[in-house]
Each structure stands twice: as C-alpha cells, then as structure tokens.
GUFI-231643 format. One record per residue (C-alpha): residue in one letter; chain; residue number from 1; x negated, y negated, z. Coordinates in Angstrom, 2 decimals. Example, Ala and Ser with C-alpha at 12.3 -4.5 7.8 and 13.67 -1.06 7.14 Angstrom:
<atoms>
{atom A, A, 1, {-12.30, 4.50, 7.80}}
{atom S, A, 2, {-13.67, 1.06, 7.14}}
</atoms>
This chain:
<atoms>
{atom X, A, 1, {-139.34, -26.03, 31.46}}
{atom X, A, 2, {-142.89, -24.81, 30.48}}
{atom X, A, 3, {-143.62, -21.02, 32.31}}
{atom X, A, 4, {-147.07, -22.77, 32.94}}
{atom X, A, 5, {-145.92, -25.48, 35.14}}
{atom X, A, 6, {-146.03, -24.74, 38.75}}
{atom X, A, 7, {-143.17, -25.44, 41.40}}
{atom X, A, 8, {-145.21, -28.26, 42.53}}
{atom X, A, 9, {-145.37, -29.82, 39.26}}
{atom X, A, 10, {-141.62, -29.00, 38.74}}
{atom X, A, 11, {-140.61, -30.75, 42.22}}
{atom X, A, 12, {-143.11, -33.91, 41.70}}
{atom X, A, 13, {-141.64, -34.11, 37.99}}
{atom X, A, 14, {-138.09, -34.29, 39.13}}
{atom X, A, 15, {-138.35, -35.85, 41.92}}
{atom X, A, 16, {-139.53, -39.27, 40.38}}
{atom X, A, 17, {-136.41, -38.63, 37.77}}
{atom X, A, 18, {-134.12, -38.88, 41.12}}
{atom X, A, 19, {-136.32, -42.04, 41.59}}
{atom X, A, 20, {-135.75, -43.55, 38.31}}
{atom X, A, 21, {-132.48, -42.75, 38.22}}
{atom X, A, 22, {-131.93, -44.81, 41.86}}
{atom X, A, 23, {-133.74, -47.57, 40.38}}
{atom X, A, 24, {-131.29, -47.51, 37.57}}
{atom X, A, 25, {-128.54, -47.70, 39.37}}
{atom X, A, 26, {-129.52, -50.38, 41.67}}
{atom X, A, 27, {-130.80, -52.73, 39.08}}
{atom X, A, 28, {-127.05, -51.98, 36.89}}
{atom X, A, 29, {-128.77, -50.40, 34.18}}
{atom X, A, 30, {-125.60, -48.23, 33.84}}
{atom X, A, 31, {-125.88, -47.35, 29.92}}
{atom X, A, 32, {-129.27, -46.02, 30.58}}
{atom X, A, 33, {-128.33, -44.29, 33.86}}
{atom X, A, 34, {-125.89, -42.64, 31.75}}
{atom X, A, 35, {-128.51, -41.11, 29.29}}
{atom X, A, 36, {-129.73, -39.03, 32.10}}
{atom X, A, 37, {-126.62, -36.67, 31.67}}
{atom X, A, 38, {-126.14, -34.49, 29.18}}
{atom X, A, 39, {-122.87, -34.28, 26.54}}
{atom X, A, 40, {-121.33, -31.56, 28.29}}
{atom X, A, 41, {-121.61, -33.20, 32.13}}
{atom X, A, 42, {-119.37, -32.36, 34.72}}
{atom X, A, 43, {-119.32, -35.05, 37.33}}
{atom X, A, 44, {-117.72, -33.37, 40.23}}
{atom X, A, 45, {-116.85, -34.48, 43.75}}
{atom X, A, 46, {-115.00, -32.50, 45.54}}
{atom X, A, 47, {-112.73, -33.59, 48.96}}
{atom X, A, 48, {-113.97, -32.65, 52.27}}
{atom X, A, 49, {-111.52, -31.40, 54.61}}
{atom X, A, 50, {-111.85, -30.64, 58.46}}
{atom X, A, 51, {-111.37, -26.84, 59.33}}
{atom X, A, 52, {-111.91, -24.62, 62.32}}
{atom X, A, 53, {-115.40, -22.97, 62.25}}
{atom X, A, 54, {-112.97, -19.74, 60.84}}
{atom X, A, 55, {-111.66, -21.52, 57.87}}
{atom X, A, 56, {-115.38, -22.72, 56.59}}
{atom X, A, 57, {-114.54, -21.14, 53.08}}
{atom X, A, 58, {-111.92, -24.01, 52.81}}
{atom X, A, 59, {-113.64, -26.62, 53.81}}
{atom X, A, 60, {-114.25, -28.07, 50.47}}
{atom X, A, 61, {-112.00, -27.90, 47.67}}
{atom X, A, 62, {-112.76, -26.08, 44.69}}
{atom X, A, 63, {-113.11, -27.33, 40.48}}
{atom X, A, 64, {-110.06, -27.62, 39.38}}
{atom X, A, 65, {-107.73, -28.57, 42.71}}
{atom X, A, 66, {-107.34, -32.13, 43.96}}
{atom X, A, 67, {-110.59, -33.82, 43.77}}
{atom X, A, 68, {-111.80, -37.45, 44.33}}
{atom X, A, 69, {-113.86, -37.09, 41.20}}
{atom X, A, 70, {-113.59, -34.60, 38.23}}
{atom X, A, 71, {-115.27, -36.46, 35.13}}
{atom X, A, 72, {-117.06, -35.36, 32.11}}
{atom X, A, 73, {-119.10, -37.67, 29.56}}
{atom X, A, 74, {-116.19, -39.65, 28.32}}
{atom X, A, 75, {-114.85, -40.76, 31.35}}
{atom X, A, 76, {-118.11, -41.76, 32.93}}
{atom X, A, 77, {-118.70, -43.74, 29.98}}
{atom X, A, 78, {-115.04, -45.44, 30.06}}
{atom X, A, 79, {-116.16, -46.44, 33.81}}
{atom X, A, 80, {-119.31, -48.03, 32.70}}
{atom X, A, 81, {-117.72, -49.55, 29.62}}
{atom X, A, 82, {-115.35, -50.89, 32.81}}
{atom X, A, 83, {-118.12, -52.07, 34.80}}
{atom X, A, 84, {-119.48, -53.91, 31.59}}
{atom X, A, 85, {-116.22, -55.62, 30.36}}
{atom X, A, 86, {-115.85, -57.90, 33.04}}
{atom X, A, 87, {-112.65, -56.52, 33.62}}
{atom X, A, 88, {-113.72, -54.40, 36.55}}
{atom X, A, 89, {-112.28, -56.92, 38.83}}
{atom X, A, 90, {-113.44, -55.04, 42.38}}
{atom X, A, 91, {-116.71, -55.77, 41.09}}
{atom X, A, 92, {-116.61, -59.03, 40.61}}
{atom X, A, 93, {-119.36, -60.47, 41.56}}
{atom X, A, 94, {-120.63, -57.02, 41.28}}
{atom X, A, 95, {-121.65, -54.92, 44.60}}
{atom X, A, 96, {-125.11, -54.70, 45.41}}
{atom X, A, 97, {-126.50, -50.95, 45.91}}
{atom X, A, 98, {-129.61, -49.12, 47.49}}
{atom X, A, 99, {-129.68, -45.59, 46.69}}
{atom X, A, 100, {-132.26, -43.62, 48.70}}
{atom X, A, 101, {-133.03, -39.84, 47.85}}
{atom X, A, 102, {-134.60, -37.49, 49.25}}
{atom X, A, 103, {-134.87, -33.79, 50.55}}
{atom X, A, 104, {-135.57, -32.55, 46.80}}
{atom X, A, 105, {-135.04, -28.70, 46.92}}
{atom X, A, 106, {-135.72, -27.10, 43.27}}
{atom X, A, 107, {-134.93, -23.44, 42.29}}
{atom X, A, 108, {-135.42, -22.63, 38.50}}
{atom X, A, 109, {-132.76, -20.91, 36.94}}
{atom X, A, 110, {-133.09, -17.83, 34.52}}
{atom X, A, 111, {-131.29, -19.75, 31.80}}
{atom X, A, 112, {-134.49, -22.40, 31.61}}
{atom X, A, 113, {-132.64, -24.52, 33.82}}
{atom X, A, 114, {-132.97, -25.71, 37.05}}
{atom X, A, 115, {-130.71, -25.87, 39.97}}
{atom X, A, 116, {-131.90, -29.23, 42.08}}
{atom X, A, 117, {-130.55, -30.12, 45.38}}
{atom X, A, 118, {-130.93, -33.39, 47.09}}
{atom X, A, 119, {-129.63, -35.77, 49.98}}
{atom X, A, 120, {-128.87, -39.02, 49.52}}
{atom X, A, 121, {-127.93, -42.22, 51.43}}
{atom X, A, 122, {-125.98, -45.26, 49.54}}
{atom X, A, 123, {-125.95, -48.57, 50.77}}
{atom X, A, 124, {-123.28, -50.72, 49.25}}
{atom X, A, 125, {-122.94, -54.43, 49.68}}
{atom X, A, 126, {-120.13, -56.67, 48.59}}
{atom X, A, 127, {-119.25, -60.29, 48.73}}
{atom X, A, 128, {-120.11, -61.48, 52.49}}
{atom X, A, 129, {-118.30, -59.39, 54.83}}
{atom X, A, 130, {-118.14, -56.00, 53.09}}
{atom X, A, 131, {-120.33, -53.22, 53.36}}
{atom X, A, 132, {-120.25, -49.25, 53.52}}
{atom X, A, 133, {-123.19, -46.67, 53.79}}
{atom X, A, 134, {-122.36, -42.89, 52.07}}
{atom X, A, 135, {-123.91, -40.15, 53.20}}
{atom X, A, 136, {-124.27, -36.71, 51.24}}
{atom X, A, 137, {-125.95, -33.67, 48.94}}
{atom X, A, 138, {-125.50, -33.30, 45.37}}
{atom X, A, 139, {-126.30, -30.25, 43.39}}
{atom X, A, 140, {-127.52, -30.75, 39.98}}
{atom X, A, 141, {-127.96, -28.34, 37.31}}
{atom X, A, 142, {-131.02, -29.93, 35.04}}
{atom X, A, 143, {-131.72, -28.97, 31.24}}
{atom X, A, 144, {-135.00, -29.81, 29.82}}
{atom X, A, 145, {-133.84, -31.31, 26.04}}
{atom X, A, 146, {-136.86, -32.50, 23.81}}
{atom X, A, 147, {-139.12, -32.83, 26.90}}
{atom X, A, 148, {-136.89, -34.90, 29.34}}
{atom X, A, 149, {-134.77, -33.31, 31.85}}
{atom X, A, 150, {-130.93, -34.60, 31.42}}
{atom X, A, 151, {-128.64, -33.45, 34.22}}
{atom X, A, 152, {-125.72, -31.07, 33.09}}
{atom X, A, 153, {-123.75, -31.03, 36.20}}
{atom X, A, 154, {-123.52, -32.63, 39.66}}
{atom X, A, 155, {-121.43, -31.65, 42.19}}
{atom X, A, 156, {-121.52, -34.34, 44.83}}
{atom X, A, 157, {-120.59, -33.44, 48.41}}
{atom X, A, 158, {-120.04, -37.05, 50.98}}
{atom X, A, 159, {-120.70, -35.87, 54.47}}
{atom X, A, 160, {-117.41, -38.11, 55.80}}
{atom X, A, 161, {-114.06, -36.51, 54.36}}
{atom X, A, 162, {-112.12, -39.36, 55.13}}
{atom X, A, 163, {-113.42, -43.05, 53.03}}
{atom X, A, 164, {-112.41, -46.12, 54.18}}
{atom X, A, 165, {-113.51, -48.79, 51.61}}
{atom X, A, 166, {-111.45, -50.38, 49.48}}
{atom X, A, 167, {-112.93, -48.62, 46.28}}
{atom X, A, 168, {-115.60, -45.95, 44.97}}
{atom X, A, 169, {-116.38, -47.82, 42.36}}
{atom X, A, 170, {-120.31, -46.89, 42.41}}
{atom X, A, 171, {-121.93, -44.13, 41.26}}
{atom X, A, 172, {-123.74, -41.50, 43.21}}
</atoms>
C-alpha cells in the first residue's frame, strides 16, 4: 500500500476488488477467482455454536479444532479443478449464485497489509426447487503484490450455525 494513499482511496480501491471478485464468482470464473489469493492462503471457516451469553469466548471454534472449512491454496484449487472436471456431480447443471457485499470496514496493518472486514449475503440457486441464502462476515488479511491486492487469509464466519442444504459446494 502506498503511505500517500488515503483511507478513502484504500476503502474505494478494495471495495471494487470485493466487487470483482463477486462478479467472478457468479459468472464461474473460478481459475481467475482463485488468482485473487495468495500462495500461502488460509481459507478458514470456522463452526458456529450456540452458547449462553457467559460462554461467548466459545462460541466459535478456533484454527485448528473441528471446522467446516480449513483449506490452503492446494485444496481450493483441487475444488475448482472439481468444479471444472465435470465430475462435481452436485453441480450438475451447476448452481446459480449472487454474491452481494457490503459493509467494507478497512484497518491497515503495520506489516503493509491490510485487515478488511465485510458482510456478505449468498444467494444460491439449484435445479427448480432448491435454493438457500447464507448470511455472514469474513475477515480478510490483503497483501499488495506487484500493485494488486491478493487476499492472504479469510476467515469466514455464517451467521446460522446449523446448514441445512445438501452441500457447500460454493465459495464465499
């Protein structure tokens, strides 16, 4: 990140990267979606459970314990090499997405990086009958390599703890 730019900049810059990468994921441009990350991604999603108001701290599981995602580079591109093959046969014919984001909160970090919180809303369609909407945050940690931001790890966080459809086979 240039010292020069101001937070404004910063948050108008990154927030039309969330855009782009929406658009990406909507149209099934997963090979480029997946050039937004860097080598060293971790793709995290932790589970949600439901706790009294005195167990907060437990409410969501931490890296490393039971998770309903925990991927780095490699496996994310296994899943698109999935989606790709054909073989992927819970998406086939393939679901239709709309990923809206929003609530773009940006706090530079002393390392040149920058910590990047947003909320998003999914809307998945399959076949006739199916649908599901998901509901979260995700907080990204951004690098800047050779003038375009990559993201170096995402923590996603689904407001419902409990997911009923069939699969999670798009990406968030």
């Amino acid at each position: 990140m240039a010292p020069e730019m101001s937070a404004q900049a910063l948050w108008f810059e990154l927030m039309q990267f969330y855009i782009r990468e929406a658009w990406l994921l909507d149209e099934r441009k997963f090979t480029e979606w997946l050039d937004l990350f860097t080598d060293d991604i971790l793709y995290f999603m932790p589970r949600r459970k439901n706790v009294l108001r005195r167990e907060l701290h437990r409410e969501v599981t931490p890296l490393g314990d039971l998770a309903i995602l925990e991927e780095d580079k490699r496996y994310l591109a296994m899943r698109v090499a999935r989606l790709d093959s054909g073989m992927a046969w819970a998406e086939d014919p393939p679901s239709r997405t709309r990923h809206l984001v929003g609530n773009l909160e940006v706090t530079p970090l002393a390392t040149g990086e920058v910590k990047a919180r947003t909320a998003f809303l999914v809307y998945r369609s399959h076949l006739e009958t199916d649908s599901q909407l998901l509901s979260g945050c995700r907080d990204d940690v951004l690098r800047n390599i050779d003038g375009a931001w990559r993201i170096a790890r995402r923590t996603i966080l689904l407001d419902a703890n409990v997911l009923l459809d069939k699969n999670l086979s798009v990406f968030l």
